[in-house]
ROLONU-302222 format. One record per residue (C-alpha): residue number from 0; residue in three letters; x, z, y. Coordinates in steps of 0.001 Angstrom, whole numbers, plus 524288, in hexadecimal, padded with zeros to 5 digits. Layout:
+-----+------+-------+-------+-------+
| seq | type |    xx |    zz |    yy |
+-----+------+-------+-------+-------+
| NUM |  ALA |     X |     Z |     Y |
...
+-----+------+-------+-------+-------+
! end
This chain:
+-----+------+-------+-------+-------+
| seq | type |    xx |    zz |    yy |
+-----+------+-------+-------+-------+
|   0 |  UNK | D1F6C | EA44B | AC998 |
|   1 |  UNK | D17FF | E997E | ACFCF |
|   2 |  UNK | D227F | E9081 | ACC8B |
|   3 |  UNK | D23D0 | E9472 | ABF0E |
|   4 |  UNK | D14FA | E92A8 | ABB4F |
|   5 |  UNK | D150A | E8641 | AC3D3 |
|   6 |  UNK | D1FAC | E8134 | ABA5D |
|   7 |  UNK | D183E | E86DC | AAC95 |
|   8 |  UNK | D0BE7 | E7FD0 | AB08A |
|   9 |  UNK | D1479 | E746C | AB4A3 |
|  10 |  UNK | D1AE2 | E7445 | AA6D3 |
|  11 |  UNK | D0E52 | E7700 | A9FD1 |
|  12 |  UNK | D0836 | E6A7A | AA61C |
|  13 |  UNK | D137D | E6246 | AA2DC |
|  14 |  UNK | D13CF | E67A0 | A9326 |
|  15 |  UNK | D05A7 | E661A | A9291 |
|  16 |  UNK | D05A6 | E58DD | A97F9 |
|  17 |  UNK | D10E9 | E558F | A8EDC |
|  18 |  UNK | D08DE | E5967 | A8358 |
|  19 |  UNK | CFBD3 | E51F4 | A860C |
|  20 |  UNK | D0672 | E46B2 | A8808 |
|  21 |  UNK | D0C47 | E476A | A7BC8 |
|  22 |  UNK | D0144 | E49B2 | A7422 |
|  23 |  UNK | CFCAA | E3DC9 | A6CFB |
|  24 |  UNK | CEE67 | E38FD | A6EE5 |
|  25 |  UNK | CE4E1 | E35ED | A62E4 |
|  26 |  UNK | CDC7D | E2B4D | A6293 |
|  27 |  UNK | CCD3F | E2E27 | A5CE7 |
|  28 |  UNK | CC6C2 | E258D | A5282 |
|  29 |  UNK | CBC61 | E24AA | A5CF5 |
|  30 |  UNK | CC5D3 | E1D49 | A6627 |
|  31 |  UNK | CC744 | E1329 | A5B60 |
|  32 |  UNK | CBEBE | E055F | A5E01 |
|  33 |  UNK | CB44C | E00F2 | A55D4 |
|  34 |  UNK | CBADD | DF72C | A4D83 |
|  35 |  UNK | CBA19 | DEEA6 | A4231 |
|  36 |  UNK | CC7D1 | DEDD7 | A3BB3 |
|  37 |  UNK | CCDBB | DE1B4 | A3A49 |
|  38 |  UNK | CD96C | DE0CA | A30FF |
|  39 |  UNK | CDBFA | DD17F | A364C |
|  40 |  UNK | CDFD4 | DD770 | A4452 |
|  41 |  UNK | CE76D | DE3FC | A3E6F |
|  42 |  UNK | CEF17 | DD998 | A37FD |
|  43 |  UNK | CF1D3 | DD397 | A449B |
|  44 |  UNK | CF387 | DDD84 | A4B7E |
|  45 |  UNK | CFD62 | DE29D | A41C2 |
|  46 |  UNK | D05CF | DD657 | A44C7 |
|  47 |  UNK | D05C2 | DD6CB | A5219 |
|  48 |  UNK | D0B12 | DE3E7 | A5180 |
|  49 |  UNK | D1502 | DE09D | A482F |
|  50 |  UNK | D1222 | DECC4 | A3F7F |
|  51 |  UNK | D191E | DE8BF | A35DC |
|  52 |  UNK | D25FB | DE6FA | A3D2C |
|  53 |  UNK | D28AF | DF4C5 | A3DB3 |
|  54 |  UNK | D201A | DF99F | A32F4 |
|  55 |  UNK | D21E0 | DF193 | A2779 |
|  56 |  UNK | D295A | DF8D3 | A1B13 |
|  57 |  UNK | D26D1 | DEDF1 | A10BC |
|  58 |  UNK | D301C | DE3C2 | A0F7E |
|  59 |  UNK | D2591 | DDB22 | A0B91 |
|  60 |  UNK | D21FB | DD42C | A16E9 |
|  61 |  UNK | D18FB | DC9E2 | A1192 |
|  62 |  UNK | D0EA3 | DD4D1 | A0D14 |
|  63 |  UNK | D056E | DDF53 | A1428 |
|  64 |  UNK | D0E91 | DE642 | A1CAA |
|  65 |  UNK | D1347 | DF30E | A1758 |
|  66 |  UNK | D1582 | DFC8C | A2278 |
|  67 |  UNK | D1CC6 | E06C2 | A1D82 |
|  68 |  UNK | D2692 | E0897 | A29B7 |
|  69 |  UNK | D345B | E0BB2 | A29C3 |
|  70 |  UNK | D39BE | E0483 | A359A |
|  71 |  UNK | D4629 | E0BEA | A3BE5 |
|  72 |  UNK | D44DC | E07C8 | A4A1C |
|  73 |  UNK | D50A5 | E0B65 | A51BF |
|  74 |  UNK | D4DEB | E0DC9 | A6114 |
|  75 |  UNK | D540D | E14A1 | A6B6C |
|  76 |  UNK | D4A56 | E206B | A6865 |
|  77 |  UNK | D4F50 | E1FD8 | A5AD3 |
|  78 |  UNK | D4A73 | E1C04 | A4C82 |
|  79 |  UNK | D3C15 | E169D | A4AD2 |
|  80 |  UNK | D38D2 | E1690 | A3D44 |
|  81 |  UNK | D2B75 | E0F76 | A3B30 |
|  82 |  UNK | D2107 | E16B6 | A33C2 |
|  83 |  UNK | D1789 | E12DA | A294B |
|  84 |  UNK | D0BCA | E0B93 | A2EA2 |
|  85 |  UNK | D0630 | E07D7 | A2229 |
|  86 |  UNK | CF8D0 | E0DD4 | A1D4E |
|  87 |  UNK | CFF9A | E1708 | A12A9 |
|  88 |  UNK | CF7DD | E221A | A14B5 |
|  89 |  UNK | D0150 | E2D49 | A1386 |
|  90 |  UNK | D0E19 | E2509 | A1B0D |
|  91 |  UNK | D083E | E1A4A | A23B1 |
|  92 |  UNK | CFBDF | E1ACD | A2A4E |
|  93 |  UNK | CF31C | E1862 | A20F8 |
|  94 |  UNK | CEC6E | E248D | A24F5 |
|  95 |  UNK | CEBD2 | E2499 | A32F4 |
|  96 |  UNK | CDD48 | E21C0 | A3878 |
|  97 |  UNK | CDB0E | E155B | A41E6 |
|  98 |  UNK | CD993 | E1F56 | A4C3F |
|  99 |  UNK | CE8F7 | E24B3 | A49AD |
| 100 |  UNK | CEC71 | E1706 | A4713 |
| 101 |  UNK | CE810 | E134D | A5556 |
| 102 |  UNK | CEDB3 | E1F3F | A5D10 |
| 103 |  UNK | CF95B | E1B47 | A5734 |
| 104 |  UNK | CF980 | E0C9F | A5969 |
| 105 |  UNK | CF4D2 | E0E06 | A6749 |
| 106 |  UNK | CF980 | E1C2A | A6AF2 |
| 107 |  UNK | D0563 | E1ED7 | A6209 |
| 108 |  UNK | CFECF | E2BF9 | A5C4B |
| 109 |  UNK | D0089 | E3024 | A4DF4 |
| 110 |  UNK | CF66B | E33A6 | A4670 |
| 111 |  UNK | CFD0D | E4073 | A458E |
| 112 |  UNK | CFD55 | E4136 | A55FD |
| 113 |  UNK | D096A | E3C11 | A57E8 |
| 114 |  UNK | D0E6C | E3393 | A6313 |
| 115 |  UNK | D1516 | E27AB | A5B01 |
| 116 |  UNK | D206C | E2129 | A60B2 |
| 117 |  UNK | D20A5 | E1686 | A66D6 |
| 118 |  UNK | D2A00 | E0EBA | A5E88 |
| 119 |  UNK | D1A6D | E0CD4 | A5A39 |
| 120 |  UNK | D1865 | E01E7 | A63B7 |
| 121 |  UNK | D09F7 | E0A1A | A6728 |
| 122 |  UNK | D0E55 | E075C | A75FE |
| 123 |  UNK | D0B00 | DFA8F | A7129 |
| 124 |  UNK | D0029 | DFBF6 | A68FF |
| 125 |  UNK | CF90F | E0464 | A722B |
| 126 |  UNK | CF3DD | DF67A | A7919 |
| 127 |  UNK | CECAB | DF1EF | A6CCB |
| 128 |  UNK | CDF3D | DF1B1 | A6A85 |
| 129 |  UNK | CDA85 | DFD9C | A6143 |
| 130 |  UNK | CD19E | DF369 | A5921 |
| 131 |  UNK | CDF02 | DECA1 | A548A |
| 132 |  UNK | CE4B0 | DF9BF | A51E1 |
| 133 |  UNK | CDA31 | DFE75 | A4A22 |
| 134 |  UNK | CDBEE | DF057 | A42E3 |
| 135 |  UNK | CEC7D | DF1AE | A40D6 |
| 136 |  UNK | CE8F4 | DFEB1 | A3AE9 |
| 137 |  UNK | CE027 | DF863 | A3070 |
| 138 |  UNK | CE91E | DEE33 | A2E97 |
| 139 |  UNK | CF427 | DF773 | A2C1C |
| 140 |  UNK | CE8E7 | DFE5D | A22A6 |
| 141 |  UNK | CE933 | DF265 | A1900 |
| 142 |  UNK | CF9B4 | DF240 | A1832 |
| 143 |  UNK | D0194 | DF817 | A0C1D |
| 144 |  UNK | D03A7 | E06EB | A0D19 |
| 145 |  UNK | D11A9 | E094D | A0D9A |
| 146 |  UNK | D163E | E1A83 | A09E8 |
| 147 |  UNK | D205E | E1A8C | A126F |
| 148 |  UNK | D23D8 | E267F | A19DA |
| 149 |  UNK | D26DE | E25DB | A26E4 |
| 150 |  UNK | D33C1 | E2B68 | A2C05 |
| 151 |  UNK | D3405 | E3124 | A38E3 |
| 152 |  UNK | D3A30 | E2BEB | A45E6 |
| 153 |  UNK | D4910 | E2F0E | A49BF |
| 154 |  UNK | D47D5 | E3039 | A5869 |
| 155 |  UNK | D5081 | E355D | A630E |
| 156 |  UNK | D4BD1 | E40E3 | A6B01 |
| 157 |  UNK | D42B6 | E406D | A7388 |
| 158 |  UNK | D3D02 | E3582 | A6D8D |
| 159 |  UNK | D3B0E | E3C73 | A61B9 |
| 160 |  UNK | D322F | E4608 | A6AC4 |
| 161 |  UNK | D26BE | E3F48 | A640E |
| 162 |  UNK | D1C2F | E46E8 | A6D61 |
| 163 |  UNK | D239A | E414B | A7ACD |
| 164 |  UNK | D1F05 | E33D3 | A771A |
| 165 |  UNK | D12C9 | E38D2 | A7BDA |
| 166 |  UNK | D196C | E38D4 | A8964 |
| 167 |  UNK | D1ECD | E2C38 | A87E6 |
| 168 |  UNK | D10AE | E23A5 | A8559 |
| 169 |  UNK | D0C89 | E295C | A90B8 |
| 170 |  UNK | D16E9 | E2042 | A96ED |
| 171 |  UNK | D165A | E1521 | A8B36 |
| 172 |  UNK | D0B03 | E1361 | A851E |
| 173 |  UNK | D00BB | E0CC2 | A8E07 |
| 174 |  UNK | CF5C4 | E01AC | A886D |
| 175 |  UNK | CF66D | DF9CC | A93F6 |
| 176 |  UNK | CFA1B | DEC14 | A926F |
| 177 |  UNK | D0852 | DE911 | A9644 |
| 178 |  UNK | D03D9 | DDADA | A9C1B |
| 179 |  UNK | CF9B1 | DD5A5 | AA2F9 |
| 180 |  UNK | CF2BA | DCABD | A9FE9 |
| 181 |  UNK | CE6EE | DC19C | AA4C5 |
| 182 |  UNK | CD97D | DC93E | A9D68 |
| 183 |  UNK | CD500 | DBBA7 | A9C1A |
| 184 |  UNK | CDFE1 | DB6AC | A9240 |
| 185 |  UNK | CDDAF | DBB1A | A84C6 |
| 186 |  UNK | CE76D | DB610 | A7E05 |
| 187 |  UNK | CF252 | DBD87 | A886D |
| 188 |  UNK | CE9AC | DCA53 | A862D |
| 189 |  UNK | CEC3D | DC8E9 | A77AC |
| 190 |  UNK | CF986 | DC555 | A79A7 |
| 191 |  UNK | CFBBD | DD1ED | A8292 |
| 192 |  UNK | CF535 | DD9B6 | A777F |
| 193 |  UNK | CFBE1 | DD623 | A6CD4 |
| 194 |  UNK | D0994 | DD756 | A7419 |
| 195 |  UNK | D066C | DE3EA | A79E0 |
| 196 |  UNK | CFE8A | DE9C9 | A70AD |
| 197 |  UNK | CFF23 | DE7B8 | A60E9 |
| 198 |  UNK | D0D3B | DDE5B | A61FC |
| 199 |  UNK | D13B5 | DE817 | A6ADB |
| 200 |  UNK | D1C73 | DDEB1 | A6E13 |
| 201 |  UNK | D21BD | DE697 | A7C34 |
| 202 |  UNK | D26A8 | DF010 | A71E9 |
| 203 |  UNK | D3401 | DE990 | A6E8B |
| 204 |  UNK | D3368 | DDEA9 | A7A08 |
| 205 |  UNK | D3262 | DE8BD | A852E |
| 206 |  UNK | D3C73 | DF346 | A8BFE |
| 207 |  UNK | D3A45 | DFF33 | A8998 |
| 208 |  UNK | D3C2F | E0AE8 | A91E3 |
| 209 |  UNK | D44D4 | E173C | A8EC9 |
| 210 |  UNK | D3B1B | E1DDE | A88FC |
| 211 |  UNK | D3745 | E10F4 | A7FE6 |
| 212 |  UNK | D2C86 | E0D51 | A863B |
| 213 |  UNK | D2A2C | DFE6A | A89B7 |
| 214 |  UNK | D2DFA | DF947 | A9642 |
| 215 |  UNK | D204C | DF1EC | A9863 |
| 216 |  UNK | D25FF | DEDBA | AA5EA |
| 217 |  UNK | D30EA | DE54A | A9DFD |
| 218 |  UNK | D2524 | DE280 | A9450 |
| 219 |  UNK | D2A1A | DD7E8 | A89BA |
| 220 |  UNK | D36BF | DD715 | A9109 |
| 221 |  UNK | D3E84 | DD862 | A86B0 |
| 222 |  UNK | D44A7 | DE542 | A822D |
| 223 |  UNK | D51A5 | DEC7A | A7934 |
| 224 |  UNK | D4E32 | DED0F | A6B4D |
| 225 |  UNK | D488C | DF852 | A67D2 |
| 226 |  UNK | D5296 | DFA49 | A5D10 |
| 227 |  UNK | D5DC7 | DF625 | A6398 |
| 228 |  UNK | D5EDC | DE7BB | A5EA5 |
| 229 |  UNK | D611D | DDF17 | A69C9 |
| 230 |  UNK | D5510 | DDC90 | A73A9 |
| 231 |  UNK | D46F8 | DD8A3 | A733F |
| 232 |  UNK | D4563 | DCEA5 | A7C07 |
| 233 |  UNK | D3CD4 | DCA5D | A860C |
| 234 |  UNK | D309D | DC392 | A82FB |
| 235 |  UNK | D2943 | DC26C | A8F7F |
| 236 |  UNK | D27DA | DB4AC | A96A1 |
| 237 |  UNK | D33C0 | DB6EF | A9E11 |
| 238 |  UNK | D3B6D | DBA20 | A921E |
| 239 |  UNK | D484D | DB03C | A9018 |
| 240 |  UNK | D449E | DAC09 | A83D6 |
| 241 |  UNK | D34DA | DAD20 | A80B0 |
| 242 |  UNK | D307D | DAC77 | A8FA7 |
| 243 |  UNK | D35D0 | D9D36 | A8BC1 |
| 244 |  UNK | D2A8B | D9AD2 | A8242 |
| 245 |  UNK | D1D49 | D973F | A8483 |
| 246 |  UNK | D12BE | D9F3B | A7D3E |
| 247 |  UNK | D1145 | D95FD | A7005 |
| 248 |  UNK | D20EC | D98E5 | A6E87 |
| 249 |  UNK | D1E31 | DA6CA | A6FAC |
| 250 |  UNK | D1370 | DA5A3 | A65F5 |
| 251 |  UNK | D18DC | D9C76 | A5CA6 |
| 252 |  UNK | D2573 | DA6C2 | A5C8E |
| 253 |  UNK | D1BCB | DAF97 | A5898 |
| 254 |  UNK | D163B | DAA2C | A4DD7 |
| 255 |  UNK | D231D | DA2B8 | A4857 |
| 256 |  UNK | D2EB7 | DA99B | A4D85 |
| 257 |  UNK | D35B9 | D9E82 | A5401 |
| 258 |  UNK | D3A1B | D9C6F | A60D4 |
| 259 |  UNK | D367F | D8F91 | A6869 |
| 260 |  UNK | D446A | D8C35 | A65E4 |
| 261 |  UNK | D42D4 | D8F6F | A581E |
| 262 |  UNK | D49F6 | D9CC8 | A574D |
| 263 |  UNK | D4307 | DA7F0 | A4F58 |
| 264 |  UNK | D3F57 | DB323 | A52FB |
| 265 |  UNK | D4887 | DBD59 | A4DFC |
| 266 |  UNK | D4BCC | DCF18 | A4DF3 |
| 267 |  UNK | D3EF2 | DD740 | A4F23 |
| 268 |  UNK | D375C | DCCA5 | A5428 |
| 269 |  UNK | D376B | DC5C6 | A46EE |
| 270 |  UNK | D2DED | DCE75 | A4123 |
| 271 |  UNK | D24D8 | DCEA3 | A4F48 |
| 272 |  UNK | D24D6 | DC142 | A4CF4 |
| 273 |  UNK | D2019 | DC030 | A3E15 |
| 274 |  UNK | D1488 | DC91D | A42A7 |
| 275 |  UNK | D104F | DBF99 | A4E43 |
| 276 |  UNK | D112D | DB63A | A43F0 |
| 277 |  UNK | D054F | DBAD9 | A3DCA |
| 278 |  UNK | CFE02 | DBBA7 | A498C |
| 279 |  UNK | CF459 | DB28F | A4EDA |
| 280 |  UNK | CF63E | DA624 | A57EC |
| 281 |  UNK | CECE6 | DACB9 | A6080 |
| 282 |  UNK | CF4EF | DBA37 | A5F94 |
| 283 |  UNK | D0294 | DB2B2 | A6149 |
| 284 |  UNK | CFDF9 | DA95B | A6D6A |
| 285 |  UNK | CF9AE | DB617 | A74DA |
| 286 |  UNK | D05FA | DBD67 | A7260 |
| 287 |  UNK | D0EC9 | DB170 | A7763 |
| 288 |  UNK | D03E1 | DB168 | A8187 |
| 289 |  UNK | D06E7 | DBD7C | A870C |
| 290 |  UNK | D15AD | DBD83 | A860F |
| 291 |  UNK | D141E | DB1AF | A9018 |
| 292 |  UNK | D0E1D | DB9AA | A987D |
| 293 |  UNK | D15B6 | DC4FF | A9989 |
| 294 |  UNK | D2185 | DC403 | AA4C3 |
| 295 |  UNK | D2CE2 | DCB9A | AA4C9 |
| 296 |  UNK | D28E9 | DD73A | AAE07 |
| 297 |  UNK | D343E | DDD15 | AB5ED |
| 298 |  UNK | D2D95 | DE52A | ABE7D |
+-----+------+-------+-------+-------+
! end
């Protein structure tokens, strides 16, 4: 009898602890910073994560973005699709409040509870500060609306076990910076930020474990495209190829899209690319910066 109550109270722990794991956390509108909104930085922000990369719908790409979604992304897990992220009220997210919009960006949570997956690069976004958040989410504010209905996910089981992701950011999804750098260098700490954080640039050049999440040991080591198309390759300072050139290669690739030997840049990395491009000097210099500075780590 002892045995057997020993072992209900044992299982009632575990399922209770599995719940409060699984259950996604809100974020209150009293959590939010005091902020003046500043549409120049949501724009900037909105190229440094390359929003439009996955999101775009419109074929026009000399206009405002129209982010309508539709991408199929094929992964191990199975099918992506990319969902609406433009402010149409009743199909994008035209309706969420800054206070959803945040929880998602930084905690992959729906507005509706949900944990989001993390073909969401939040593990990402999760480093940025909320002040440019709350700025991409005006941005977004001023784009087309696009009615598009969003189609849902075709995922293998147990990844389709949408509550278990809960589990897995207990594991993956962690703010801390990846590298350190010296506090003293500014341009390095906005380098790191804008890798790590709004660029999520670890997302395709890093290994992932079995269970998808990044490899931050192998950090920028170079990883197998996420949709099966050859690799992503290494762009630390060790790398065969980029470790070769100094940081004003690194940034003028950026901003051009040729190689110091004149090659472009070609694949998914074309579009990365023509978002640097409308970054700043300043923003461009710190990201080749930091890419300098982080070694291949083995350990």
């Amino acid at each position: 009898m002892k045995r057997l109550i020993f072992a209900l109270g044992l299982l009632a722990v575990v399922v209770v602890a599995a719940l409060v794991l699984t259950r996604p956390a809100g974020l209150a509108a009293n959590l939010l910073p005091d902020h003046t909104i500043d549409l120049v930085n949501g724009e900037r922000i909105f190229n440094a994560g390359g929003c439009a990369s996955c999101h775009r719908s419109g074929k026009d790409r000399t206009g405002p973005a129209e982010l309508g979604g539709g991408l199929a992304m094929n992964t191990a897990f199975g099918v992506f699709l990319v969902p609406n992220i433009s402010p149409d009220k009743s199909t994008g997210i035209g309706d969420w409040s800054m206070p959803e919009f945040v929880n998602a960006m930084l905690n992959g949570v729906s507005p509706d509870g949900k944990h989001l997956y993390p073909s969401f690069p939040y593990t990402s976004y999760t480093r940025m500060r909320m002040e440019d958040v709350m700025d991409l989410k005006a941005y977004l504010d001023t784009l087309p609306p696009v009615a598009k209905t969003n189609q849902p996910h075709e995922l293998k089981f147990p990844w389709s076990f949408r509550p278990g992701i809960g589990l897995w950011k207990v594991f993956n999804l962690k703010a801390d910076s990846i590298v350190v750098v010296p506090t003293v260098n500014e341009q390095l700490l906005l380098g790191r930020y804008l890798v790590e954080g709004p660029g999520h640039c670890g997302e395709c050049h890093t290994p992932r474990s079995w269970t998808g999440g990044l490899d931050t040991k192998r950090w920028l080591t170079g990883a197998p495209d996420p949709e099966g198309n050859g690799n992503v390759p290494d762009i630390t300072s060790g790398a065969d190829e980029i470790g070769n050139w100094d940081e004003n290669d690194i940034a003028y690739y950026l901003k051009s899209g040729f190689t110091p030997d004149y090659d472009t840049v070609g694949s998914s990395m074309v579009e990365v690319q023509e978002n640097m491009a409308r970054l700043s000097n300043e923003d461009r210099n710190a990201i080749a910066a930091y890419l300098k500075a982080v070694h291949a780590r083995a350990d």
